[in-house]
C-alpha positions in Angstrom: 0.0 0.0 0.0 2.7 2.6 1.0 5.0 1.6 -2.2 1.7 2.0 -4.1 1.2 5.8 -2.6 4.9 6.5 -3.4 4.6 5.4 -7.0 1.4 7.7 -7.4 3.3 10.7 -5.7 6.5 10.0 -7.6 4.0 10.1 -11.0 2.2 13.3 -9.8 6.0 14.8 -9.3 7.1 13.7 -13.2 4.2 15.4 -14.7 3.6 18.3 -12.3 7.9 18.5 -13.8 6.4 18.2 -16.8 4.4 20.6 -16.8 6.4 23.2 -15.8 8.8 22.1 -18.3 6.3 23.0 -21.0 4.8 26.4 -19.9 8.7 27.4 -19.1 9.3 26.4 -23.5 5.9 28.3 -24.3 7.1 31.4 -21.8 10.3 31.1 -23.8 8.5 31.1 -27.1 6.2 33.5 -26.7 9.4 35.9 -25.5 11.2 35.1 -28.5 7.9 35.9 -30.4 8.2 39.1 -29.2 11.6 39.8 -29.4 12.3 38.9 -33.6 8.3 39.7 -34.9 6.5 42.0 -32.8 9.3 44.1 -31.2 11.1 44.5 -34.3 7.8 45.4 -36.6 7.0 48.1 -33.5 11.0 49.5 -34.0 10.5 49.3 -37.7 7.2 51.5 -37.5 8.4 54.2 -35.3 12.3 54.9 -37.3 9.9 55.2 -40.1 7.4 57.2 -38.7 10.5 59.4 -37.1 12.4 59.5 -41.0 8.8 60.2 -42.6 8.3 63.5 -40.5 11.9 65.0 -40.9 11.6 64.8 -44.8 8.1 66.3 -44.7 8.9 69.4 -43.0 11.1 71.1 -40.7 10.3 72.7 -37.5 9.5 75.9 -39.0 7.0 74.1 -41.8 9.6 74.5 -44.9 10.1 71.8 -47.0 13.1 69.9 -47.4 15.0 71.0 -50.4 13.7 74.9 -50.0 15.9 77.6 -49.0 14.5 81.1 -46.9 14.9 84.2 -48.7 14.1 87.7 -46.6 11.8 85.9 -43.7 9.5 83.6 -45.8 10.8 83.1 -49.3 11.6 79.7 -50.5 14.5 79.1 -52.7 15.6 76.0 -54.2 19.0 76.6 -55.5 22.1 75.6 -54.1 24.4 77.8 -52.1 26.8 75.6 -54.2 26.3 77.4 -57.4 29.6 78.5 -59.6 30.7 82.3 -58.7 29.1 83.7 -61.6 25.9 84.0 -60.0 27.6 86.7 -57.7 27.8 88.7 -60.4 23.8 89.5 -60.4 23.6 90.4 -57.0 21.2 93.1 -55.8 22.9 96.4 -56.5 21.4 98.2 -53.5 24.1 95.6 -51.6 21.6 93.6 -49.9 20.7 90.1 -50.7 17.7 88.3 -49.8 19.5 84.8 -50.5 20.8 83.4 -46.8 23.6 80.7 -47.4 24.1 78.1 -44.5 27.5 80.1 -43.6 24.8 83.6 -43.4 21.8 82.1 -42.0 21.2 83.8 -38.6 21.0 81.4 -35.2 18.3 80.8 -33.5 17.2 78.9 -30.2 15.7 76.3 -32.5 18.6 75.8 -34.2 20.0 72.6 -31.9 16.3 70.9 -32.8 17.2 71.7 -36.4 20.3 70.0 -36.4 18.7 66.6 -34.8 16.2 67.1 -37.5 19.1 67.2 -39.8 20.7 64.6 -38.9 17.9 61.8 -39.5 17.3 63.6 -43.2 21.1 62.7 -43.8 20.1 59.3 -43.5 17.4 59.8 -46.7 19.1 62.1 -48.2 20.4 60.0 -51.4 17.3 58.8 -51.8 15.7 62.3 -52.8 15.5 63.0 -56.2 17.4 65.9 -57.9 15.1 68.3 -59.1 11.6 67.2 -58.2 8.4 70.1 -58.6 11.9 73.0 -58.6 13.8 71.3 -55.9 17.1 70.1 -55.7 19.6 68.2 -53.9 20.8 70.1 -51.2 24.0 68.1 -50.9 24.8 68.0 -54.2 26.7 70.7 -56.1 24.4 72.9 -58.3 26.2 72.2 -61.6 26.0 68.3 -61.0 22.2 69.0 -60.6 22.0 70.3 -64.2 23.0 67.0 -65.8 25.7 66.2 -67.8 24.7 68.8 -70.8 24.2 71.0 -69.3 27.4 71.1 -66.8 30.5 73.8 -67.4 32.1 77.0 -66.2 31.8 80.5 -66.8 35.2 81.0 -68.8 33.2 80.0 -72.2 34.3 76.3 -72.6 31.5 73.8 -72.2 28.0 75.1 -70.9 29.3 79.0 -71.7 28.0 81.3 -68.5 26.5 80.7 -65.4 24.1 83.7 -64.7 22.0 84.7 -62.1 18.5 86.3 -61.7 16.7 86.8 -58.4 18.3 84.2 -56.9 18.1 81.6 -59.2 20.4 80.8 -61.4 21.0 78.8 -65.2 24.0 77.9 -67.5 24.0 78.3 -71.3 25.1 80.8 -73.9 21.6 82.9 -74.7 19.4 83.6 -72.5 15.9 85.5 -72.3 13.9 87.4 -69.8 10.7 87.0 -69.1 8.8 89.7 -66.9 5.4 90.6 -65.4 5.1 94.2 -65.6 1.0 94.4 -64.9 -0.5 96.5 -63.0 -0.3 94.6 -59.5 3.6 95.0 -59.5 3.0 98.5 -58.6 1.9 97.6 -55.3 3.3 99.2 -52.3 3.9 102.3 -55.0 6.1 100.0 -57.4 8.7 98.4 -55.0 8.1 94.8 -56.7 8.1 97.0 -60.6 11.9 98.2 -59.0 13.0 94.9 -57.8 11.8 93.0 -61.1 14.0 95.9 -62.7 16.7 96.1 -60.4 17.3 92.1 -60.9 17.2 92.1 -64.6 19.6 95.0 -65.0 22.0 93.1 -62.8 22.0 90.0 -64.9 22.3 91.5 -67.9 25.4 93.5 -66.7 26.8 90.4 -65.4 26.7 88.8 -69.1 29.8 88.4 -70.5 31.0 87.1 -74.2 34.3 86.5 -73.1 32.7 83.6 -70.2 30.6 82.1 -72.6 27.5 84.4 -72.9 26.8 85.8 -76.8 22.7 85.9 -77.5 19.7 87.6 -75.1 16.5 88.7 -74.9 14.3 90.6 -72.7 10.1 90.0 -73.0 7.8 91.9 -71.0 4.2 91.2 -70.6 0.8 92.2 -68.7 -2.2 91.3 -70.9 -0.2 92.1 -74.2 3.3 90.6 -75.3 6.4 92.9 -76.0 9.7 92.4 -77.4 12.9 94.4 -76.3 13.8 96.5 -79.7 10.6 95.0 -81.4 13.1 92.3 -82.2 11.9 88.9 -83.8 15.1 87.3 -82.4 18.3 87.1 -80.1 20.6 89.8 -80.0 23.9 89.9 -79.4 25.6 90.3 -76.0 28.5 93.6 -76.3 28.6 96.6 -74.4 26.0 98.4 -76.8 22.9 96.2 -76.6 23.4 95.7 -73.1 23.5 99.2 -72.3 20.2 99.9 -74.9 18.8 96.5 -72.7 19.5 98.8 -69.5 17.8 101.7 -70.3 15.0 99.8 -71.7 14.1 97.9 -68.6 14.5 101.2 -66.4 11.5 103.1 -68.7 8.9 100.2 -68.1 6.0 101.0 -65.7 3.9 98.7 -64.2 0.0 98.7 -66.0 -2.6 95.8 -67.2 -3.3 92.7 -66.4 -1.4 89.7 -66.3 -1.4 86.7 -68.9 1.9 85.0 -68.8 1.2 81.7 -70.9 1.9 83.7 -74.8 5.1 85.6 -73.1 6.8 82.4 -72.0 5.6 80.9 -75.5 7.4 83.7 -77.4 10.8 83.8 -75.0 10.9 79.7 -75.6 10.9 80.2 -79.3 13.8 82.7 -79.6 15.8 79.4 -78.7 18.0 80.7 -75.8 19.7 77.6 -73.5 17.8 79.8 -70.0 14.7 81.0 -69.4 14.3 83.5 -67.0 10.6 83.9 -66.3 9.2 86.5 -63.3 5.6 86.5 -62.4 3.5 87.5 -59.6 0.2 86.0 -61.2 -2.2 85.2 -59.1 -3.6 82.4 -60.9 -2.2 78.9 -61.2 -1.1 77.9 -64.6 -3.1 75.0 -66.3 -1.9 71.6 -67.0 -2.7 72.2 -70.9 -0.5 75.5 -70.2 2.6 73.0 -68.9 2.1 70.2 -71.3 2.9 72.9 -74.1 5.4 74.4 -72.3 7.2 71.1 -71.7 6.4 70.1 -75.9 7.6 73.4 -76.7 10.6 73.5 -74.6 11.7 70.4 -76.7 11.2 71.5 -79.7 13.1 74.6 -79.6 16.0 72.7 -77.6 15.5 75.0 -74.2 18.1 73.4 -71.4 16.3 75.6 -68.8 13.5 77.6 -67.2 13.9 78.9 -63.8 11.3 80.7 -62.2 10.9 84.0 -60.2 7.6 84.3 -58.0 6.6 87.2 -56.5 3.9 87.3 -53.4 2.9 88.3 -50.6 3.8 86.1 -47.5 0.0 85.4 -46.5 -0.7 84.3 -50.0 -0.1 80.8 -50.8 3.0 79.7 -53.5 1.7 78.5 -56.5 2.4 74.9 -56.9 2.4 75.6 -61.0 5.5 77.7 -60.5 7.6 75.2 -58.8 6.1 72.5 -61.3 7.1 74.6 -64.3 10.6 74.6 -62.9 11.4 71.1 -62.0 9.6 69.6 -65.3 11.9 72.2 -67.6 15.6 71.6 -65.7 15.0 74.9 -63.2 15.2 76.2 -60.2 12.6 78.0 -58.3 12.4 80.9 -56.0 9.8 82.8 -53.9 10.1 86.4 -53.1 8.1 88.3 -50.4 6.8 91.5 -51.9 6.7 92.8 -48.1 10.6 92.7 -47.7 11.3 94.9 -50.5 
């Protein structure tokens, strides 16, 4: 009877063993469970999650890729660009263009830099020039692609010039403005800047780096030519100087219809478009699809984009469109700062 009893306790002992034995293995599985699926798909989530926001925006709301101009302009550009560009800068001496060696501290500048340093991570995988934008770690001229890549001593490309803040390599180039009426606001300061911009680039051209052809097209509601010329002129110290004057006697009137002004500038076949608008309308995607065709056609390397506004009023998501679909760059201005 007793070895009986012993028998049955020594049983209940192997299984009660037993059956620790097997919830310690599911324990262990479950924990391991955990650990390679669940954990991991959790980390997964959140890096993306954290990688997602610091390409969307920075703390301040600009996109990655822009650059601040005055307070709230938005340039695209890279403060990489050949020294050429310097030689368009404002002539009143001030520039509205912050490099990262000019832009001014701030208390948010240590969250920035954390920001920073999770884009860094994404940063290859950006594309170049995507709706105006480009790389920001990559060198301006290696954003242009391979045609269009070369310096300002005439070889290659031909010039690098600069316009507002943007800038574009090639031999001839043509300006477009908007002189309507509503670039006489704040009694004409955006009318003077739009002026004081183009005079400074076409000072800055120069035969002897490259540049030989331009044009200058102004518009409101009508379309007019510089010289009532039907084609590029020649860049010397004579047409320049008649180019000067020219653009100093225009005065803001009319409305504003931009789409026949950049038609005419693309068919005088220059390399660079420079196009300047404050237009309060978006352009149409019929508008861009003949752009783009026309572009071809006439064998245009570039349009870069000028936008004037206020900073209340919303960009125009056209404008940067029209720029990173034709090999641009993009710029916003505030009308306010001038």
């Amino acid at each position: 009877m007793d070895k009986s009893k012993n028998n049955a306790a020594s049983q209940d002992v192997r299984m009660e063993s037993s059956a620790l034995l097997a919830r310690q293995k599911r324990l262990t599985a479950i924990r391991e469970w955990f650990s390679s699926s669940l954990g991991s798909i959790v980390l997964h989530a959140i890096v993306l999650l954290l990688l997602i926001w610091a390409i969307s925006s920075d703390r301040d709301g600009t996109f990655r890729g822009e650059r601040r101009t005055d307070e709230v302009g938005i340039v695209l550009s890279d403060s990489k660009a050949p020294a050429e560009a310097n030689d368009s800068s404002d002539p009143s001496g001030e520039s509205d263009l912050y490099t990262e060696e000019t832009v001014p501290t701030s208390p948010d500048s240590d969250a920035s830099n954390k920001t920073n340093d999770l884009k860094s991570v994404v940063d290859q995988l950006l594309p170049s020039n995507e709706i105006g934008t480009s790389n920001a770690s990559a060198d301006f001229s290696s954003a242009l692609g391979p045609e269009l890549q070369g310096g300002g001593s005439g070889e290659g490309v031909g010039q690098t010039v600069g316009f507002g803040d943007v800038r574009g390599s090639g031999r001839k180039f043509v300006y477009v403005l908007d002189r309507s009426d509503s670039m006489s606001w704040n009694s004409g300061e955006p009318m003077r800047r739009a002026i004081a911009d183009a005079v400074a680039s076409v000072n800055s051209l120069d035969s002897q780096r490259g540049a030989n052809k331009f044009q200058i097209v102004v518009y409101n509601h009508d379309v007019e030519v510089f010289d009532r010329g039907t084609s590029l002129i020649d860049v010397n110290a004579s047409s320049k100087a008649r180019a000067v004057r020219y653009l100093r006697s225009l005065v803001a009137t009319g409305g504003t219809s931009p789409e026949k002004a950049l038609e005419t500038g693309i068919k005088l076949r220059p390399d660079v478009v420079f196009f300047l608008t404050d237009a309060d309308e978006e352009l149409t995607s019929h508008t861009l699809a003949t752009i783009r065709s026309l572009r071809t056609q006439y064998k245009v390397k570039q349009i870069c984009v000028v936008e004037f506004g206020k900073a209340s009023e919303p960009r125009k998501q056209t404008f940067r469109q029209l720029a990173g679909e034709n090999n641009g760059t993009y710029v916003f201005k505030n009308i306010e700062s001038f």
